[in-house]
ZAMARGU-4260 file (C-alpha; in steps of 0.2 Angstrom, whole numbers, plus 5000, padded with zeros to 4 digits):
<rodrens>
0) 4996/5218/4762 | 4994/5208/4745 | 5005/5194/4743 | 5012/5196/4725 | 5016/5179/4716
5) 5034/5178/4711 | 5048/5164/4708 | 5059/5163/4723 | 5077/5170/4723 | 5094/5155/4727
10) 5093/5167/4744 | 5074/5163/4748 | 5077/5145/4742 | 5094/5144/4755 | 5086/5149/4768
15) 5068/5139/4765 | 5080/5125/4765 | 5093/5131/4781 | 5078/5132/4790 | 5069/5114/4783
20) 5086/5106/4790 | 5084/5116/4806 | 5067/5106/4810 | 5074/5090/4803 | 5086/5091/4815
25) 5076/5095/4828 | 5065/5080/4826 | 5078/5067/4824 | 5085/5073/4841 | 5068/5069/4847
30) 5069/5089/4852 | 5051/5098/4850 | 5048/5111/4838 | 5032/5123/4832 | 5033/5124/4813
35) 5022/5137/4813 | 5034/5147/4823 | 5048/5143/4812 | 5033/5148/4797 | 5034/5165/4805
40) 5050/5167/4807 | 5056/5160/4790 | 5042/5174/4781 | 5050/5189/4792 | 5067/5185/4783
45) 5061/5182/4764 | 5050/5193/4752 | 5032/5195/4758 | 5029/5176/4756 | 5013/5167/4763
50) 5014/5155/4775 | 5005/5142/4762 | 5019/5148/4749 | 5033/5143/4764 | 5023/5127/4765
55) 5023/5121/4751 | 5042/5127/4747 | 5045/5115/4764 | 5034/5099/4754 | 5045/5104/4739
60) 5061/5101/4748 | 5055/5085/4757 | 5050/5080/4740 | 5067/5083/4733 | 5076/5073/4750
65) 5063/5057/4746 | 5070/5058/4726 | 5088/5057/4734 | 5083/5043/4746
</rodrens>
């Protein structure tokens, strides 16, 4: 299955960033977590992303949360 390039919809972007907070909880809880799982799972619900494109959306988001610092 190609992987066709596109800009990411507010839903995509809502859930990229649902589930970023979902793993930042998790780890100031001290609680473990797989990213890669949550990669997989994240992909399933959004439009034929790559699990590079869903990593790089997640470094986007902790880019925006270090601006807001």
């Amino acid at each position: 299955m190609a992987v066709v390039s596109s800009h990411w919809t507010s839903g995509e972007v809502q859930h990229a960033v649902d589930d970023y907070f979902d793993m930042l909880a998790a780890e100031l809880h001290r609680e473990s977590f797989n990213k890669s799982e949550h990669n997989r799972i994240l992909r399933a619900r959004l439009r034929n992303r790559s699990k590079r494109s869903v990593e790089d959306k997640h470094q986007n988001i902790s880019a925006v949360m270090v601006e807001m610092h």
